[in-house]
N, C-alpha and C positions, 0 to 999 in steps of 0.2 A: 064345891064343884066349880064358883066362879072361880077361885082362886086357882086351882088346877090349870085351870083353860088359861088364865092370864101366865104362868110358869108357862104351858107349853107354847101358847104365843110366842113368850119373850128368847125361848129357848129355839125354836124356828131358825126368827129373825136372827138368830148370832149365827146360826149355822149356815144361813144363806152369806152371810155376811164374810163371814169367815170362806166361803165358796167364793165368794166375789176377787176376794184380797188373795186366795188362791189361782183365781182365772187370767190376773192382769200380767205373770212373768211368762204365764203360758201365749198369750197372745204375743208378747214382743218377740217369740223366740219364733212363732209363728211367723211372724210378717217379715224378720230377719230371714228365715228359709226361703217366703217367697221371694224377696227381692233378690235373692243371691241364685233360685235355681227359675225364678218365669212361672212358677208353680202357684196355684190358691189354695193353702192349708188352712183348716177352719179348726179352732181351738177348741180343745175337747176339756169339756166342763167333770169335775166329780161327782158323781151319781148324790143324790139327798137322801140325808138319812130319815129314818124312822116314816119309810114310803111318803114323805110329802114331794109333790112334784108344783116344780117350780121350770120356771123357762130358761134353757138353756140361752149362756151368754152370745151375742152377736158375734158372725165369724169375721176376722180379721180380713181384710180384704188387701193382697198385695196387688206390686206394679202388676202389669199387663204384660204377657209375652212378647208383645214389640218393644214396649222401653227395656224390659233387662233384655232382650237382644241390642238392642240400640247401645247400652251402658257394656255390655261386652265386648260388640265391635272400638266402641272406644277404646279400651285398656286397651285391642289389640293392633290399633292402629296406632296410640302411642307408644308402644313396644317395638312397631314395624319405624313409625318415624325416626328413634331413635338408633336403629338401626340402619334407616338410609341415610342420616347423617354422617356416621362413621363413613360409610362406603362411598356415600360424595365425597366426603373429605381426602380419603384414599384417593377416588380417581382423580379430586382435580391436584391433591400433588404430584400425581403422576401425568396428568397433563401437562404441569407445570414443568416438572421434567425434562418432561420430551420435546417441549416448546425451546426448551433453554438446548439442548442437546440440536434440536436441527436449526436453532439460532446460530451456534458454533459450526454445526457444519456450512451454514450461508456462508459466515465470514471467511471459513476458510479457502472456499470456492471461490469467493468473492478475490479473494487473495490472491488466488491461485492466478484467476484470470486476469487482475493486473496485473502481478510479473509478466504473464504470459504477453499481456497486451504491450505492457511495456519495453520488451526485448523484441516485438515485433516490430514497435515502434522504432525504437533504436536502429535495430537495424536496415528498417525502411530511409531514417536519417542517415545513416552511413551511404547506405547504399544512393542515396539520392545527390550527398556527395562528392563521392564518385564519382557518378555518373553528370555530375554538374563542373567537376576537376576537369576531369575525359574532356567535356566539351569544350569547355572552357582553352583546355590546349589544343584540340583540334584545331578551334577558330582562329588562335593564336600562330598555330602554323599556317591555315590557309591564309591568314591574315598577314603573314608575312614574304615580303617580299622577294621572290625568286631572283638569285642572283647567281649568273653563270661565275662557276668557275674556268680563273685563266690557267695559264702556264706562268704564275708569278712573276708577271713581266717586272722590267727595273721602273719603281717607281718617282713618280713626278716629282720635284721639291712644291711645295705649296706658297704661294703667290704670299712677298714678306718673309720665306725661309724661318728658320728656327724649330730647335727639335720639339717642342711644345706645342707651336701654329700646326706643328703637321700631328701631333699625338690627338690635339684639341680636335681636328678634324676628322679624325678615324673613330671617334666617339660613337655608342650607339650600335659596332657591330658584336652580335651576339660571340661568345666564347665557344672553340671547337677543338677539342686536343688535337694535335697535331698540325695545326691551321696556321699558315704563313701569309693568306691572302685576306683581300676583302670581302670573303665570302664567308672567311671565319678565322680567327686567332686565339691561339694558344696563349699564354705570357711572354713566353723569348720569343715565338712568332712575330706579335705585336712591334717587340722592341727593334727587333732585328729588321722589320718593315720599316719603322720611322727613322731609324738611323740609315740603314739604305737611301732614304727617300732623300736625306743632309747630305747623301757623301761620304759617310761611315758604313765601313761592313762589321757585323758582329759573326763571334760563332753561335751555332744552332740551340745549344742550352742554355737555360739559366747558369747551370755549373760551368759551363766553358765559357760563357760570359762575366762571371766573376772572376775568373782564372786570366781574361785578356786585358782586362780592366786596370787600369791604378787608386790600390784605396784611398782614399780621401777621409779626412774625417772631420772637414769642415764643407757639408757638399753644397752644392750650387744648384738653382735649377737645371734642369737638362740631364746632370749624371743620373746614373742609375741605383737604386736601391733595389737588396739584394738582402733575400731573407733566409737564414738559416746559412750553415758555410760548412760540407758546399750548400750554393745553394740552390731551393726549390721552390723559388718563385722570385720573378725579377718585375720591375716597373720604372717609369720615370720620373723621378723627383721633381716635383713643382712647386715646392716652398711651403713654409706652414703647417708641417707636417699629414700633406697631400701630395699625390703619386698620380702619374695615368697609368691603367696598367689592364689588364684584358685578365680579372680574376677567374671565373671558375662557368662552370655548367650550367647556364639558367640565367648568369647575369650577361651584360656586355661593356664594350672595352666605357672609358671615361675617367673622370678626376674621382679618385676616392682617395679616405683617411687609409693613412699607414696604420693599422690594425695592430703589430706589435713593436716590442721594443729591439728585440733580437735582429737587429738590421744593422749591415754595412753598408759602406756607398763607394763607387768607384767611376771612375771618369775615361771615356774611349777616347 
């Protein structure tokens, strides 16, 4: 009988034992469960054979339903950030974009408005020009001395004679197409006034003046130089290749350089 009982002892203990080594895969799949659904599943033990009863194994105790909430919001918050990266990144190239796109439309405005400023400019300088010429001649006229015209009286010989003293002295009056007098001269006007003034009469052109003349072609002070043939433009030789002579619109009578080479000379 001891013997008996010591068998069924030994034989117990292997089968609780062998229950034990059976309970520990069931436990982990259990606390795997809760962690993953917030749930507390308690391990369920295999019943004892041959009616012994023995104490069932301790339940496995998972997280608590606020950490596996807590552990899910994570994953879905790192799911979500991952996603608002992509979409920041999106918009700020498209910010970048759009910055660089109405940067180019600045400049081009920018652009736009200096030409614009600048042809304003411009022509505010033109215009100011102008209107600085305008004055400039008005004053120039009021500033110039009114002189009546005569009936081309026969003029004075000039104190010491010579057709030069009297050229030298008519210096200074402005040029007037048509002009025989001191209020204004032509070219042949001029010459035909200082030659009158000697003693000598000329005719009224330059061309009839070369045509009365004898050419010379070693000339002297006093003769006249005569440009183009016929010609059209006359003056008085004063050595050195200098003339007096009543050129053109804007300037007046005086010694100036014989300007080309195309000249003859001829002596009244």
């Amino acid at each position: 009988m001891g013997r008996h009982r010591a068998a069924d002892v030994s034989s117990a203990s292997l089968l609780i034992d062998a229950a034990k080594h059976h309970a520990a895969p069931t436990a982990k799949l259990a606390g795997v469960a809760a962690a993953s659904g917030g749930m507390v599943i308690a391990a369920a033990m295999p019943a004892q054979a041959a009616g012994a009863t023995t104490a069932a194994p301790a339940a496995v105790a998972a997280p608590s339903v606020a950490a596996a909430g807590q552990m899910g919001r994570a994953a879905v918050v790192g799911v979500k950030k991952s996603k608002l990266k992509k979409v920041r990144g999106t918009v700020r190239k498209r910010t970048a974009i759009k910055r660089k796109r109405t940067a180019i439309k600045r400049k081009r405005t920018a652009t736009k408005r200096v030409s614009r400023t600048y042809r304003r400019t411009a022509v505010k300088r033109v215009n100011r020009r102008y209107v600085r010429v305008s004055r400039t001649n008005v004053r120039r006229a009021i500033a110039r001395p009114a002189v009546k015209r005569a009936a081309n009286p026969a003029p004075r010989a000039v104190a010491g004679g010579g057709v030069l003293r009297t050229a030298a002295s008519l210096s200074g009056i402005y040029y007037r197409y048509g002009g025989t007098s001191t209020s204004g001269f032509d070219c042949s006007g001029f010459t035909g006034y200082v030659f009158r003034a000697n003693g000598k009469s000329l005719p009224r052109t330059a061309a009839a003046q070369q045509a009365a003349t004898r050419r010379v072609s070693a000339p002297q002070p006093g003769d006249l130089v005569f440009f183009g043939s016929p010609a059209y433009h006359v003056g008085i030789y004063a050595g050195g290749g200098m003339m007096y002579d009543s050129p053109r619109t804007g300037r007046t009578t005086g010694l100036h350089k014989i300007w080309s080479s195309n000249v003859t000379y001829g002596r009244a």
